[in-house]
C-alpha positions as a printed Julia matrix, in Angstrom:
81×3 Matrix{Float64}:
  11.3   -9.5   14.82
   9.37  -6.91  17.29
   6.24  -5.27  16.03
   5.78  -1.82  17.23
   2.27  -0.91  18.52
   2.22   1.22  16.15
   3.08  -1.39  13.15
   0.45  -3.58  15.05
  -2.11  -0.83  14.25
  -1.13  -0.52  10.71
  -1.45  -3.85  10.26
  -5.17  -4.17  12.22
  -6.36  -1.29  10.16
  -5.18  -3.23   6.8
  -7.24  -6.49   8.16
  -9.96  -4.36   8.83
 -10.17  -2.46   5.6
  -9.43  -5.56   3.68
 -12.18  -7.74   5.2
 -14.82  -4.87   4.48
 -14.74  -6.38   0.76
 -16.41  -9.77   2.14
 -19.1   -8.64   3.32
 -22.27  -8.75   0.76
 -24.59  -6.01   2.54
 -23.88  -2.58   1.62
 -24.42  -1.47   5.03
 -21.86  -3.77   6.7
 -19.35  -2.6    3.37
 -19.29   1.26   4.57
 -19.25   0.45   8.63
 -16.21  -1.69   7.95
 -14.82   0.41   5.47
 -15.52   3.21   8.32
 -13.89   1.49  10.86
 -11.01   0.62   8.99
 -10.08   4.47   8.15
 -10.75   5.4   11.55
  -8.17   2.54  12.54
  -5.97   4.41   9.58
  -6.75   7.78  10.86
  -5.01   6.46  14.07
  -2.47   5.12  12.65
  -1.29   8.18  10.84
  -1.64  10.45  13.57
   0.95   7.91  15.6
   3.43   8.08  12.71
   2.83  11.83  12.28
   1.5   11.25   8.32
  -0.64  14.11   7.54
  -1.62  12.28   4.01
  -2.79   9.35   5.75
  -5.15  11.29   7.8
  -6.4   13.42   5.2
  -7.04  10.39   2.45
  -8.75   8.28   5.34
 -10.78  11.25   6.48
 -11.6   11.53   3.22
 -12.67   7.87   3.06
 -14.49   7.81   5.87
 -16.17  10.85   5.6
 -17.62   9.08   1.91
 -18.61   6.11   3.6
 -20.34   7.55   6.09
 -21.97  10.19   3.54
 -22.75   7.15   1.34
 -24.3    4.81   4.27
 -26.62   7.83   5.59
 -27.6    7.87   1.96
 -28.95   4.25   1.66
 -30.4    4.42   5.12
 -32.49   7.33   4.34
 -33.59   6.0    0.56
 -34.64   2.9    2.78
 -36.53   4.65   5.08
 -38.22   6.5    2.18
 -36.69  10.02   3.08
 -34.33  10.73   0.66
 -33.6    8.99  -3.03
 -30.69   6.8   -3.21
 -28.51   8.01  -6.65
């Protein structure tokens, strides 16, 4: 069985995305998590799916909104809600 690069990709942005739930800081959560949906954002542009562009926009637009967050409540600028 071949794997198309573009399968490959797929797969690497599933690994990615997946391992984000193992790691225990926050921080390291949302980049993985960002990393992931950029991998996915990739991905669907190869395949030509709109909706996976648009929902890992989406989800990488929320962890990076969400990781800004916590960095600024740490430095003191901004409350974390």
């Amino acid at each position: 069985m071949t794997t198309t690069p573009s399968e490959a990709l797929g797969w690497l942005a599933t690994g990615v995305f997946v391992a984000s739930y193992f790691f225990k800081r926050p921080a390291m959560l949302r980049t993985m998590q960002m990393c992931g949906a950029a991998l996915w954002i990739l991905y669907g542009l190869l395949i030509h799916a709109i909706p996976v562009v648009v929902a890992n926009v989406l989800v990488f637009l929320a962890a990076a909104w969400t990781l800004s967050r916590s960095r600024l409540a740490a430095e003191g600028n901004h409350p974390a809600r």
